[in-house]
N, C-alpha and C positions, 0 to 999 in steps of 0.2 A: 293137692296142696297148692295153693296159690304163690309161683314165682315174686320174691320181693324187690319191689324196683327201686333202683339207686337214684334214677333220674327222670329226666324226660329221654324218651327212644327216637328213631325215626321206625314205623312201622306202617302201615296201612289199615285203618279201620275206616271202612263204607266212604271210598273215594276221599279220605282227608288224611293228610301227611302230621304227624307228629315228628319235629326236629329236634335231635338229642341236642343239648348244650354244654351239660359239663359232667356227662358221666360216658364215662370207658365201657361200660355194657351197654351192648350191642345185638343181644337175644332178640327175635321177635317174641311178641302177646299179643296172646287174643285178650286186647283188651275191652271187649264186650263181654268179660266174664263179672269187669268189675262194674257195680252203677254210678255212672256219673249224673252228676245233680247240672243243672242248667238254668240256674235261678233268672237267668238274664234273656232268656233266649226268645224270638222274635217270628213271629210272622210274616212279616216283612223280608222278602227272599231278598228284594233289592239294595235294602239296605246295610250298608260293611258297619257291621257294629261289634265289636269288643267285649269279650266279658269272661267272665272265669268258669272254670271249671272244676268240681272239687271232686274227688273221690270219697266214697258212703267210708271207704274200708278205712280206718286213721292211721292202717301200716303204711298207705298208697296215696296221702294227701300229698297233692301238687297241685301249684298253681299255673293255671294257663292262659293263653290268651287267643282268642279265634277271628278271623277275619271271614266270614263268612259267604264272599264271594270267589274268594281263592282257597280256602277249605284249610288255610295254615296254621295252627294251632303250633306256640311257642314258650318258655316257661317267661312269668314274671316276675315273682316270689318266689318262696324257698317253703311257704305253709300257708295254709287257710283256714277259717275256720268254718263251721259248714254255711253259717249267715254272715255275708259281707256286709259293710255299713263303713261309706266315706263320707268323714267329718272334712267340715271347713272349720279352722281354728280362724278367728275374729275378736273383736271386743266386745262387748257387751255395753247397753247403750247405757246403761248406770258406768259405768267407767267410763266411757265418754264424756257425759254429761258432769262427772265428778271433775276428771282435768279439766274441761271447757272454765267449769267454776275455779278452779285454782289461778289457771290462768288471768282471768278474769279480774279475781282478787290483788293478784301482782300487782297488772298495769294498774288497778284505781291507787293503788299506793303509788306507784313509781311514775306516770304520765306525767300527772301536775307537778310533782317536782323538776321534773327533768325541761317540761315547757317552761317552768319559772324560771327556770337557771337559764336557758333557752336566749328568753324574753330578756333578762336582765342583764347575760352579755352585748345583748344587739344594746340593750341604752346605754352600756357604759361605753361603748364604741360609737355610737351617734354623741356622746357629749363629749370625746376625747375631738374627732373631726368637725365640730362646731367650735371649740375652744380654739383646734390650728385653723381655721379659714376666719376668725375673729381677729385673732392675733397677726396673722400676714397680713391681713386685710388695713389693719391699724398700722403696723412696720412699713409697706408700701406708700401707702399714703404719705407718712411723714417722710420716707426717701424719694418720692415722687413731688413734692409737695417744697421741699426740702425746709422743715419746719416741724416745730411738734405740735402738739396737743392741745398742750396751754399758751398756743400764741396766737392759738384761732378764734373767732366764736363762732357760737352756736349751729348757727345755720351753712356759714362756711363748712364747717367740720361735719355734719351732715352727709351736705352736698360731697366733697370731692370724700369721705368715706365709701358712699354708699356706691358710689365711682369703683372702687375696687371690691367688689362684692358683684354676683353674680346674682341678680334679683327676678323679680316675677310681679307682676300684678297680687296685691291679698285678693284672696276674697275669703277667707276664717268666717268658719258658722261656730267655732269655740267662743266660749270666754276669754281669751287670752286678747283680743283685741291689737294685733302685732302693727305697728309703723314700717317694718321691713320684712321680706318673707324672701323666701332665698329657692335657689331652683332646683337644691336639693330636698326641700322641707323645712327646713329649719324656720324660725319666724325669733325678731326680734322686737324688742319693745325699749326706746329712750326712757333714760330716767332724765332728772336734772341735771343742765349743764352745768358748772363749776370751774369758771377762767383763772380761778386764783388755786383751782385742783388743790384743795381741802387735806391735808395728809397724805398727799398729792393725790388725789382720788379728783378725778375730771367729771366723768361720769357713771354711774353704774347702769346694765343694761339686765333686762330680764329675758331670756328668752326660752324659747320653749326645743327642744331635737329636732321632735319628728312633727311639726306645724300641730295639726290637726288630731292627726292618730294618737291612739290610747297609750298610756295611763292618764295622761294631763294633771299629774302630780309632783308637784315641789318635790325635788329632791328624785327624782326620777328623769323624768324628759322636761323641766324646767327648774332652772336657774338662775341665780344673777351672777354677773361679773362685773368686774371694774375695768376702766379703761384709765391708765397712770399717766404718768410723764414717764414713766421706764416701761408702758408698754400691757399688754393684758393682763391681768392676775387674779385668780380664780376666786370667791370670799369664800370665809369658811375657814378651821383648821385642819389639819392632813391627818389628823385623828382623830376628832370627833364630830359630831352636829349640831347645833345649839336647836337650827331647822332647817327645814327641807331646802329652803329656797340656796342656803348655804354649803350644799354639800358638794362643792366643785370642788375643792380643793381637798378632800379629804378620797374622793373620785381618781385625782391626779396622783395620790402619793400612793392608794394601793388599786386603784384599777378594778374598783367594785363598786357595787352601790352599798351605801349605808342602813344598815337593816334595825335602828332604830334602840337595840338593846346597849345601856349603859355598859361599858368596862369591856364589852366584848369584840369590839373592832378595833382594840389596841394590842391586839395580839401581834408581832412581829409577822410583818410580810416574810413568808418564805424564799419567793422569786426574787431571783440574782438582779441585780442592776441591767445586765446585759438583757434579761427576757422584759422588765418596764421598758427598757428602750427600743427593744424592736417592737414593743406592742404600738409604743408613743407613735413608730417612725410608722408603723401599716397603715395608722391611723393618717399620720403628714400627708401619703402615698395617695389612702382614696379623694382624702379633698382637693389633688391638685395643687398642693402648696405648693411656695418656693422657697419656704425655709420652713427649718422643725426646730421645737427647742424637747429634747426629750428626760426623760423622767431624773436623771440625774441634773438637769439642765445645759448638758451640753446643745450648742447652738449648732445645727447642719444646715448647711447651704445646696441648693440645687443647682450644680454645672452642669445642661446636657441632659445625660440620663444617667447620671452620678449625682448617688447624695454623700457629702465630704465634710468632713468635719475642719475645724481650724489647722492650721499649718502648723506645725511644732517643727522646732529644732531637734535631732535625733538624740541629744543629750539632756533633752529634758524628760524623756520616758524614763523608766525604770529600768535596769538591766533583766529585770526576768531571769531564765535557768542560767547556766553555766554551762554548758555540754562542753566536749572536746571532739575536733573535728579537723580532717587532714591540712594540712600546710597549704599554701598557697604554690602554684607551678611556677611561679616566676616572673608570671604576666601584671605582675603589680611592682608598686614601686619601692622596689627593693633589690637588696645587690647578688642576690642569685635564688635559688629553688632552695625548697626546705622553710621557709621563716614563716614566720607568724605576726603579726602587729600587737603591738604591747600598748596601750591604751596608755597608760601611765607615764609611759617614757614619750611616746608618741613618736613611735620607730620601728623598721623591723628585725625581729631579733629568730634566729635559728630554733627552730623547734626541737628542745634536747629528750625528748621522749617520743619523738615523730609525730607528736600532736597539736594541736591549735588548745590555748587556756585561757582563760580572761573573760574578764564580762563580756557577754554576749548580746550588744545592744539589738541588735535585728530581732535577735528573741523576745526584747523588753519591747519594742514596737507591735510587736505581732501583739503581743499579750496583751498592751496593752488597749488597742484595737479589739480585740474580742471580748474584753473586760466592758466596754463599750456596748457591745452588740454587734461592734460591726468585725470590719477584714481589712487587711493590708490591700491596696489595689497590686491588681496584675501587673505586668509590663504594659499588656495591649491596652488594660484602662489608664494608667499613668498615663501614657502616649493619648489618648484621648483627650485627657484630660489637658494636656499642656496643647494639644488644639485649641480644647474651649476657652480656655484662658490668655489666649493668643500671645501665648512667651517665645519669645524670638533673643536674639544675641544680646541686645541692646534692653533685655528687660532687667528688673534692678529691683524686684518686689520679692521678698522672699518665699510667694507662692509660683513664682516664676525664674527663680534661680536656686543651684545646688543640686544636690546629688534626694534624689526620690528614692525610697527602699522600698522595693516591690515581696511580694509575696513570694515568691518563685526561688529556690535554690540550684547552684549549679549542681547536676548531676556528680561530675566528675571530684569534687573535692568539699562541697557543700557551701559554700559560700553564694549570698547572696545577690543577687540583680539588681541592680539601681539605674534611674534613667536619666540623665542629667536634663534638666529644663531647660536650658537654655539654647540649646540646641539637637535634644531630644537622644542624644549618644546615649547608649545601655553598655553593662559594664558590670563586671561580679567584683566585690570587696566582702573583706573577711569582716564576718560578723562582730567582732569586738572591736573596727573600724568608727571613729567615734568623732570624726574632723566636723570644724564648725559648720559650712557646707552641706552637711547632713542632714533631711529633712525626713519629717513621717506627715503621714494624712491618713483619713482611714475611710473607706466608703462603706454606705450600708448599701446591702444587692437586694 
């Protein structure tokens, strides 16, 4: 009766070592009792090849593995059957060829939209930075000039225009036929002058974004505007199109192109004031300008590498939150530690709950700057700033004197930073701090 084997052994059959692995018998066998099959085996003495070996009997199937220049035979498996056969798992090229096609299907839907949408950002951003290098370009002039519009003619107004504009030789193989061509692209075309500026309308100009490059359709990369006595103004209404050539203004007020469907471009802009005016201000940014008027129509001025909005007095913002916040230390002017500034009384009064209350105008500043788009300036830019503006002791302009509120809070009690212009002193006051002296400005970064 044939011994039954738990495992692989280590034993000796015809100079090759079989090594147990995971069984505790330890018997030798003549294991040339039993037949092993050798489906794999080779002629080739030289070559260390691998292969299994199965036993006929199915009480004694193991699988092994042989190296056949060192004679070591090792277990792999735990069964076999008596014909091996290893598969490669793969795709199958009908399943390949089926996603290839899905995919396929996708993009033809979703490319052309996505190109359109694409395309049709880049021109509402070429016609917002032709509108700001129109407009400066007109605003400098008359500040340079020191005169407006309607006190020049024709060819005067021209001349010292085209002075502030950054041109090029045409050479247009379009239709569009431009009188100015600009060294970004852009191309312009005079209408009629008009020295008694008609509804104050001086002149209207047609011009094209991008000169030469496609679409060369109204209401796309070409336009008209008007040139006022108050200055550029887009034609058109800001919510609808009557036609193509008019759809500047309608461009400005929601920062798309006009897609031609009645009743359906009157749906309320979703995007906050603050997101039109930082699109307006990237727009001021790539042309180089020195002033922006942005979508609310606030006017920013360029100081430096600060764009600033008008000066406000810090009691013309809104108070914004209300927070409660520690008392002032004493470093203010007041007759000892603990107090707070009363806005109302315009004094300071002892903090009877250990906390600062009252409107919080620093807060109404802040807010009202990011309502904007923009930010309260730093310390470091304030100070910048009253560089470029060259306020010294003896300055007397209200962008040059008073107390500036900076962005920045004191750690130690939360009261804010302010830099006085006139001599450039920095200094924390309590947020509900509300003296005439008080200034805000807001830069866009």
């Amino acid at each position: 009766m044939l011994l039954p084997l738990r495992g692989c052994h280590s034993e000796s059959v015809e100079n090759m070592t079989v090594r147990s692995e995971f069984s505790s018998y330890s018997e030798s066998h003549d294991m040339k009792k039993h037949k092993i099959l050798n489906p794999l085996a080779s002629n080739d003495s030289t070559e260390s090849r691998r292969f299994g070996l199965m036993f006929q009997d199915d009480k004694y199937k193991s699988c092994h593995s042989e190296n056949l220049e060192n004679k070591a035979i090792g277990p792999q498996f735990s069964s076999y059957s008596e014909s091996y056969v290893l598969k490669k798992v793969a795709f199958t090229l009908a399943e390949v060829l089926i996603t290839i096609g899905i995919l396929g299907i996708v993009a033809a839907m979703t490319i052309p939209t996505l190109m359109q949408n694409s395309q049709n950002r880049e021109l509402v951003s070429q016609y917002l930075k032709m509108n700001n290098v129109l407009s400066n370009a007109l605003k400098n002039m008359e500040a340079y000039e020191q005169t407006k519009i309607n006190k020049m003619n024709e060819t005067d107004f021209k001349t010292k225009f085209e002075n502030h504009l950054k041109t090029i030789s045409c050479n247009s193989t379009s239709d569009f036929t431009p009188d100015v061509c600009l060294q970004d692209g852009g191309q312009i075309k005079y209408g009629t002058f008009d020295t008694t500026c008609t509804n104050d309308i001086c002149m209207q100009l047609t011009i094209d974004t991008n000169g030469d490059k496609k679409p060369n359709q109204a209401g796309k990369d070409r336009f008209t505007v008007n040139l006022t006595k108050l200055g550029l103004k887009a034609t058109g209404d800001s919510d609808t199109c009557s036609e193509g050539y008019d759809c500047g203004a309608y461009i400005l007020a929601h920062h798309k192109l006009w897609n031609g469907e009645t009743g359906s471009n009157t749906v309320e802009d979703t995007r906050t004031v603050a997101e039109k005016n930082q699109e307006a201000l990237a727009a001021c940014k790539s042309s180089n300008a020195t002033s922006c008027t942005l979508a609310n129509g606030l006017q920013l001025t360029k100081e430096g590498d600060l764009w600033t909005s008008p000066t406000l007095q810090g009691a013309n913002v809104y108070e914004g939150e209300t927070p409660a916040w520690e008392p002032a230390d004493g470093d203010y002017p007041s007759d000892g530690d603990n107090e707070c500034y009363n806005p109302q009384t315009d004094d300071w009064e002892e903090a009877a709950d250990g906390m600062c209350h009252g409107g919080d105008y620093w807060g109404g500043a802040k807010k009202y700057c990011e309502d904007q788009g923009l930010t309260l300036p730093t310390r470091s830019q304030l100070q910048t700033l009253r560089t470029t503006r060259g306020c010294n002791s003896s300055s007397t302009s209200p962008e040059c004197t008073g107390w500036f509120w900076s962005s920045e809070l004191n750690s130690d009690h939360g009261y804010a930073y302010n830099v006085y212009f006139q001599d450039g002193y920095e200094v924390t006051y309590s947020r509900s701090y509300i003296g005439a002296n008080f200034r805000v400005v807001c830069v866009g970064n």
